[in-house]
DRENDO-1510 file (C-alpha; in Angstrom, 1 decimal, always signed):
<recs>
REC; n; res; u; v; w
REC; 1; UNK; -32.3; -29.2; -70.1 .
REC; 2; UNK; -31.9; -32.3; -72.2 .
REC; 3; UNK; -34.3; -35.4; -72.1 .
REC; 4; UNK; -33.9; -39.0; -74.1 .
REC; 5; UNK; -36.6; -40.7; -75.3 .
REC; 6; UNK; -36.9; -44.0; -76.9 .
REC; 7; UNK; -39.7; -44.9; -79.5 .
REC; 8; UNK; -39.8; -48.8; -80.1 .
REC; 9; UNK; -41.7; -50.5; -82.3 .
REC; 10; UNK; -41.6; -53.7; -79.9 .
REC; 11; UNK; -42.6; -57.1; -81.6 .
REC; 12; UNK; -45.3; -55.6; -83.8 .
REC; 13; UNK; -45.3; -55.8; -87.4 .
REC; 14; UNK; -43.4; -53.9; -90.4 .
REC; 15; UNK; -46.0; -51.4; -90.3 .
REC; 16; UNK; -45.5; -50.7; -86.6 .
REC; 17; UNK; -41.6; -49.9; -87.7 .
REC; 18; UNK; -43.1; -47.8; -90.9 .
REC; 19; UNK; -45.5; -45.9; -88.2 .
REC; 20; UNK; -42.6; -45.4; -86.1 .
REC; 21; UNK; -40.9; -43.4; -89.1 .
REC; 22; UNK; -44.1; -41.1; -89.2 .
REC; 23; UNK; -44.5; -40.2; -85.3 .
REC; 24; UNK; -40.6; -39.7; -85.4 .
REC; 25; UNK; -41.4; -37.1; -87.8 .
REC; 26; UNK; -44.5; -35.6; -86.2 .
REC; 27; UNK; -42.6; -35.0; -83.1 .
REC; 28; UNK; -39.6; -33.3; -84.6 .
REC; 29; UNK; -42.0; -31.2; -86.2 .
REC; 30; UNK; -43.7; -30.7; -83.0 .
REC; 31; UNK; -40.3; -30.0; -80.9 .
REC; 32; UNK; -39.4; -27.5; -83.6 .
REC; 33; UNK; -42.6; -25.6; -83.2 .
REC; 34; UNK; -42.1; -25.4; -79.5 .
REC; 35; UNK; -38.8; -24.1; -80.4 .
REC; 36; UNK; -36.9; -27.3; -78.6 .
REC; 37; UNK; -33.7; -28.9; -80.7 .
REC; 38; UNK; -34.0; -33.1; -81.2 .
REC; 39; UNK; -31.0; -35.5; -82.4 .
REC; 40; UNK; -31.6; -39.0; -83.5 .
REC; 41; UNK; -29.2; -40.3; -80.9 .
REC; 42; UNK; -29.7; -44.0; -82.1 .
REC; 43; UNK; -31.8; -45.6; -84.6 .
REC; 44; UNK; -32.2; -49.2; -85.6 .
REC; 45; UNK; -33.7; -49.2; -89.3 .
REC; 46; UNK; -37.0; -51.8; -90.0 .
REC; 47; UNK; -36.9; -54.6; -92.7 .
REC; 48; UNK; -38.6; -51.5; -95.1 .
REC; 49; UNK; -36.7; -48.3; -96.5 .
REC; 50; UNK; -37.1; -45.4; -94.5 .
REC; 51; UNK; -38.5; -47.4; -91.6 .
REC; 52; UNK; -37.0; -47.9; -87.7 .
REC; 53; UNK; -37.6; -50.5; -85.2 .
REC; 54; UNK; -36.2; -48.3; -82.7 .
REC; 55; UNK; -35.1; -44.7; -82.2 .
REC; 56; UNK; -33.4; -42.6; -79.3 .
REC; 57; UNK; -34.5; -39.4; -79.8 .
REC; 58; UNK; -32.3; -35.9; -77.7 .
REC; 59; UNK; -34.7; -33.3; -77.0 .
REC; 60; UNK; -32.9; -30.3; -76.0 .
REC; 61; UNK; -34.7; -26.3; -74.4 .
REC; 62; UNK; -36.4; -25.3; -71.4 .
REC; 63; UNK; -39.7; -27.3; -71.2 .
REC; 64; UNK; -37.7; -30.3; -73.0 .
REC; 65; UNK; -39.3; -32.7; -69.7 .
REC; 66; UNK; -43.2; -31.4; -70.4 .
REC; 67; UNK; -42.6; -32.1; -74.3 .
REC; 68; UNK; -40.9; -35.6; -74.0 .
REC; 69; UNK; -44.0; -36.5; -71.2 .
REC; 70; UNK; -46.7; -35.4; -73.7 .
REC; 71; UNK; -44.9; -37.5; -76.3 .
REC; 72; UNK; -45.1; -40.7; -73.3 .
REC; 73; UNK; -46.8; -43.7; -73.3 .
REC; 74; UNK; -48.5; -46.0; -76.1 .
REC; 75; UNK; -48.5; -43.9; -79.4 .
REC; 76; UNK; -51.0; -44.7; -82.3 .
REC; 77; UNK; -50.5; -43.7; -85.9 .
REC; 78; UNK; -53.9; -44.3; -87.5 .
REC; 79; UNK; -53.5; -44.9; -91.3 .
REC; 80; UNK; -54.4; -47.6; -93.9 .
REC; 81; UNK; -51.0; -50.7; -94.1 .
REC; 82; UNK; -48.6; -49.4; -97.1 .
REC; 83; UNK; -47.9; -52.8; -97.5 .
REC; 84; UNK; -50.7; -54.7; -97.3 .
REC; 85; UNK; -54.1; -54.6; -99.1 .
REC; 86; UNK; -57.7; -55.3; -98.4 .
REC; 87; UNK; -56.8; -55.4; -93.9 .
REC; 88; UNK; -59.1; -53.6; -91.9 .
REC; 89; UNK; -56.5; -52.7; -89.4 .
REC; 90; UNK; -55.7; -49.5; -89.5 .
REC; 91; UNK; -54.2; -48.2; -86.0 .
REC; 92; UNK; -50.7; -49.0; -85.4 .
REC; 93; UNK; -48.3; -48.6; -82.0 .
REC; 94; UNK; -45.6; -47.7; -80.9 .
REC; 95; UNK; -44.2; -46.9; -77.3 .
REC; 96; UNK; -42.3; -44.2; -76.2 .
REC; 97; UNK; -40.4; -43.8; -73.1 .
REC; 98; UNK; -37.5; -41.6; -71.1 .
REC; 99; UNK; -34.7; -43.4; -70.8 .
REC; 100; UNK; -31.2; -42.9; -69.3 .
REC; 101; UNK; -28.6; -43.4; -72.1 .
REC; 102; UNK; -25.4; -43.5; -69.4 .
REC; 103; UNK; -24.4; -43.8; -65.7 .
REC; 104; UNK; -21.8; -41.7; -64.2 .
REC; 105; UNK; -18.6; -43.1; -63.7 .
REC; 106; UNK; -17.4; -42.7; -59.7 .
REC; 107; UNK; -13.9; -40.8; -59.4 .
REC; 108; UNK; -11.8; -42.9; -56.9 .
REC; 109; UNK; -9.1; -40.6; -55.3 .
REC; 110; UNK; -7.3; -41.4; -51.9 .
REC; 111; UNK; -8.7; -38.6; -50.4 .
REC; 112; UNK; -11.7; -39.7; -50.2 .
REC; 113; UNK; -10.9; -42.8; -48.1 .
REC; 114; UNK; -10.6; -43.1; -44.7 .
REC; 115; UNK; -7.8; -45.2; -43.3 .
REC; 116; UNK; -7.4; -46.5; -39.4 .
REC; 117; UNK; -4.9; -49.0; -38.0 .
REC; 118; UNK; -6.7; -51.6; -35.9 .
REC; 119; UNK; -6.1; -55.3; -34.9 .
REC; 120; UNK; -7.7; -58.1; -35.9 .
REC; 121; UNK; -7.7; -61.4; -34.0 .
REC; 122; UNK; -7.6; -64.8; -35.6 .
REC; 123; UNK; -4.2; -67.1; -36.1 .
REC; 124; UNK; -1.2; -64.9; -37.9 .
REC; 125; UNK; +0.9; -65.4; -34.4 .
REC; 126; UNK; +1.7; -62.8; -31.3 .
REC; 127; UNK; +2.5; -60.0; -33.9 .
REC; 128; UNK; -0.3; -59.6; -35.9 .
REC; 129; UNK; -2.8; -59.6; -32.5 .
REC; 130; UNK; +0.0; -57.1; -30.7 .
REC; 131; UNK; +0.5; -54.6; -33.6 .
REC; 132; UNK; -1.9; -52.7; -35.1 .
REC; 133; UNK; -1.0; -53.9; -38.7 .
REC; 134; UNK; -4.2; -54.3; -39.9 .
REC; 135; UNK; -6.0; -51.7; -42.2 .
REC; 136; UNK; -9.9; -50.7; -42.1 .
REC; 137; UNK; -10.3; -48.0; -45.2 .
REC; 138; UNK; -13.8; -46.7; -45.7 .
REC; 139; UNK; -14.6; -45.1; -49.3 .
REC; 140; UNK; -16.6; -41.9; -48.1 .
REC; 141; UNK; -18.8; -41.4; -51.4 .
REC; 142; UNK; -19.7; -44.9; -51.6 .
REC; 143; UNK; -19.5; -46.1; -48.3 .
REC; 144; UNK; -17.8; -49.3; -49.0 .
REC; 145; UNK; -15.6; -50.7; -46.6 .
REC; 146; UNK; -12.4; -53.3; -46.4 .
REC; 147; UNK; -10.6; -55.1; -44.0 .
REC; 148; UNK; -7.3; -56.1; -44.8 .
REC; 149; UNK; -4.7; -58.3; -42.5 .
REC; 150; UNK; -2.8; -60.2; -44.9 .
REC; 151; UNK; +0.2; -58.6; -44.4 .
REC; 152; UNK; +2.4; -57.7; -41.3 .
REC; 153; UNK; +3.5; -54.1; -42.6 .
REC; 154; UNK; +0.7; -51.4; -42.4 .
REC; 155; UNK; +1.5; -50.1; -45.5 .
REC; 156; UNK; +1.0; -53.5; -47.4 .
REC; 157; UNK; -2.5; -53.4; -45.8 .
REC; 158; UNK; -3.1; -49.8; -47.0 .
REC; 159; UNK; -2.0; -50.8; -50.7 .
REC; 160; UNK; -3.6; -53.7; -50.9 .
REC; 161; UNK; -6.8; -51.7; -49.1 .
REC; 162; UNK; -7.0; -49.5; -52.0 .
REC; 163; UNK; -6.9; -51.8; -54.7 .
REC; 164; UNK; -9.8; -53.6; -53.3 .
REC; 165; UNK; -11.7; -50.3; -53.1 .
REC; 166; UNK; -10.6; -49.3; -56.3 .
REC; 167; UNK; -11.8; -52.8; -57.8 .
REC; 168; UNK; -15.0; -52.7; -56.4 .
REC; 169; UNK; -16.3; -49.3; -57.2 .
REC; 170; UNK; -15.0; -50.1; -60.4 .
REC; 171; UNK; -17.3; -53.4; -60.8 .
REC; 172; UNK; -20.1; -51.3; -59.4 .
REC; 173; UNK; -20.3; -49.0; -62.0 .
REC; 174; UNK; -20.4; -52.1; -64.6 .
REC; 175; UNK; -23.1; -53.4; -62.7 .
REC; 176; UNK; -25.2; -49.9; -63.0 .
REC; 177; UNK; -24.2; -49.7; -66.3 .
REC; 178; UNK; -25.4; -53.3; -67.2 .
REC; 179; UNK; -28.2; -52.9; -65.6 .
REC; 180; UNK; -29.0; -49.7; -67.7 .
REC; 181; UNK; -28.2; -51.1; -70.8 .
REC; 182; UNK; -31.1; -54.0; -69.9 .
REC; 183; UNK; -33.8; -51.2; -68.1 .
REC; 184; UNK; -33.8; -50.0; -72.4 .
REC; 185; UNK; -33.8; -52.6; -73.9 .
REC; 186; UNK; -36.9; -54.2; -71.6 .
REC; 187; UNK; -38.6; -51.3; -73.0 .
REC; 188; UNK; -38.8; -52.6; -76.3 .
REC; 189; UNK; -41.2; -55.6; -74.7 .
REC; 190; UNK; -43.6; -53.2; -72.9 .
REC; 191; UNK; -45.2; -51.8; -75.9 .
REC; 192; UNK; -49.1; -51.9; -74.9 .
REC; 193; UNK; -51.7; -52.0; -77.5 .
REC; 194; UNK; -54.7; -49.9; -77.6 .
REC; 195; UNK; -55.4; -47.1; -75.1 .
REC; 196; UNK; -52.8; -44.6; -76.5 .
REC; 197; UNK; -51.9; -41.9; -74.9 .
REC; 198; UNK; -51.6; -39.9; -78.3 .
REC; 199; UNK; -53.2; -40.7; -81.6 .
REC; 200; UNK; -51.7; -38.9; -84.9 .
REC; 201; UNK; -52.9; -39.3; -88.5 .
REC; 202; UNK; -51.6; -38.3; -91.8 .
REC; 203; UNK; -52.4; -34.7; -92.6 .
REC; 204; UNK; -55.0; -34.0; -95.0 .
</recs>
């Protein structure tokens, strides 16, 4: 079982990025503990050494889903600014959320289309109404369908049938992939301050 989650410091200031670096920590040391493996997928460092605006986090073992939900939600690390002096603010947040990092690719093979002869009607002359020229294929998986009639051989149709198919499963998957790319990166701006889920604090 594998589970990504992302940690985002959102818009909030250097020492939400420098609180990110500490909960990073605290829940590698916690997914260690509970025997689960983590990778730093992706990090995007903060204006300050040793500090991340961002960070997609693998957690990999059986119960990796409970461990990446108790880590969910508006995180606070509650500690004094490093950087600056004489504030009275001392919780800082961070979100955290599950993310999908990729969309699978759809295998297009021919065997999983469906072709049927049929007419169509419109101008094109005597043949094209008399013959059945025309080409309806129907991509099983997807259920996308063509209609193709722009030639007068069959097997034009067919060809040209395919490609379409081919072309559009193609752009679907870059739409779904788009549109994952955007679903992460809106999680940067949903970072909700106050009522965290979790509150961690420097040891003693």
């Amino acid at each position: 079982m594998s589970v990504h989650l992302l940690l985002s410091a959102g818009r909030g200031p250097q020492e939400c990025a420098w609180a990110l670096a500490r909960l990073l920590r605290r829940l590698e040391t916690d997914a260690t503990r509970q025997s689960l493996r983590t990778h730093r997928a992706e990090t995007v460092p903060g204006d300050r050494p040793g500090t991340y605006r961002s960070a997609l986090i693998e957690i990999t073992g059986a119960g990796a889903e409970a461990f990446a939900a108790s880590w969910t939600g508006t995180l606070c690390w509650q500690a004094p600014s490093p950087y600056r002096t004489g504030i009275g603010r001392k919780n800082w947040y961070v979100t955290a959320q599950p993310c999908q990092v990729d969309t699978p690719r759809t295998t297009f093979a021919e065997a999983d289309v469906d072709i049927v002869a049929c007419r169509t009607g419109g101008p094109g002359g005597q043949h094209r109404n008399k013959a059945s020229t025309a080409v309806r294929a129907t991509h099983r998986p997807s259920g996308l369908v063509v209609v193709v009639d722009t030639e007068r051989r069959f097997s034009l149709n067919r060809r040209i049938a395919l490609r379409l198919l081919r072309e559009r499963i193609e752009h679907g998957d870059d739409v779904a992939e788009r549109d994952l790319t955007t679903a992460r990166w809106r999680i940067h701006d949903d970072l909700v301050r106050g009522d965290p889920t979790r509150v961690e604090r420097p040891e003693a």
